[in-house]
C-alpha positions as CSV (number, residue, x, y, z in Angstrom):
1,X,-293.8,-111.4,85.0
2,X,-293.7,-107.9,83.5
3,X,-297.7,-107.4,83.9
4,X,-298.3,-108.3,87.5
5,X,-295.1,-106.2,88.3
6,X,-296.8,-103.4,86.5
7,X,-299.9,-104.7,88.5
8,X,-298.1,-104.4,91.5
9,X,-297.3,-100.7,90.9
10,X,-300.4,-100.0,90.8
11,X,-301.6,-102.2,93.5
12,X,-298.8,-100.1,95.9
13,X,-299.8,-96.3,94.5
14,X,-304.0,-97.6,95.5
15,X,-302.8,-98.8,98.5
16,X,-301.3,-94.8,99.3
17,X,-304.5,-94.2,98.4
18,X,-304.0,-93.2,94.2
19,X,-306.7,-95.3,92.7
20,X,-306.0,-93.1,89.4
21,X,-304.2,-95.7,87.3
22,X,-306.8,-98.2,88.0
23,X,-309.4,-97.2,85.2
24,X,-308.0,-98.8,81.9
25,X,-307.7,-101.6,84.0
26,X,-309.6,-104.8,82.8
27,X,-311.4,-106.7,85.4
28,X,-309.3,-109.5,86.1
29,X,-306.7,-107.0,86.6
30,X,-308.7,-104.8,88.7
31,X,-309.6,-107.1,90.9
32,X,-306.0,-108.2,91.2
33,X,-304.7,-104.7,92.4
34,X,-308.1,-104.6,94.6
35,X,-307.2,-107.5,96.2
36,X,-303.4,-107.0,96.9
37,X,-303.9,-103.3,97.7
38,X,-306.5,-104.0,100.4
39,X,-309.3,-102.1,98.5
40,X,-311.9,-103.9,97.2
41,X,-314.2,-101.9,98.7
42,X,-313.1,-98.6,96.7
43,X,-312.1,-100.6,94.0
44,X,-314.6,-103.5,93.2
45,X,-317.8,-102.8,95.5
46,X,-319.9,-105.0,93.7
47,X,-317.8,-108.0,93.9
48,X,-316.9,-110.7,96.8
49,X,-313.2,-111.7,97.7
50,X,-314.4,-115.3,96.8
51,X,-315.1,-114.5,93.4
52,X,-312.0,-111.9,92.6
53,X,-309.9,-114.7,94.0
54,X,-311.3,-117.4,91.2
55,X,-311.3,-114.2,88.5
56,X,-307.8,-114.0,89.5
57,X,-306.8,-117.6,89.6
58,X,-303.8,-119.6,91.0
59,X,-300.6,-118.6,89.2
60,X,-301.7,-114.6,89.9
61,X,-302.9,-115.6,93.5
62,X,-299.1,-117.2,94.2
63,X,-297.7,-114.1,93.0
64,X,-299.4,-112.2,94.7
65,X,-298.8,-113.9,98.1
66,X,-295.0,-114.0,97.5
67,X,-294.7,-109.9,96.9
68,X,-297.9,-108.6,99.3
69,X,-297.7,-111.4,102.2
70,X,-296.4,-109.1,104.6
71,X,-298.0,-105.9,103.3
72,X,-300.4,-103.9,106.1
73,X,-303.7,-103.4,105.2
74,X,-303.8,-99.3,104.3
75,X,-305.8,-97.4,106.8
């Protein structure tokens, strides 16, 4: 899927710690690169991992998993 790889260059310049691209995000997509960047405190303070999970949902969750199961949490 063209978007979440997009997503998922974003996701990997926020996990460096570049959060820059992430403003003309919309939420669901937000909260995606929150959650596979391992910064949902910088990136989504007001929201739970439960909840950006459901925003998310499945098909975007089993993505997700597949490219950023064995990604470190950034520092």
């Amino acid at each position: 899927m063209p978007q979440l790889e997009h997503l998922d260059e974003i996701a990997q310049e926020a996990w460096n710690g570049d959060c820059r691209r992430t403003g003309a995000l919309s939420k669901g997509e937000l909260l995606y690169v929150a959650l596979a960047s391992g910064r949902m405190r910088e990136l989504a303070p007001g929201d739970s991992i439960a909840y950006a999970v459901d925003r998310v949902g499945p098909e975007w969750m089993a993505h997700m998993l597949e490219v950023w199961r064995s990604a470190a949490q950034p520092d």
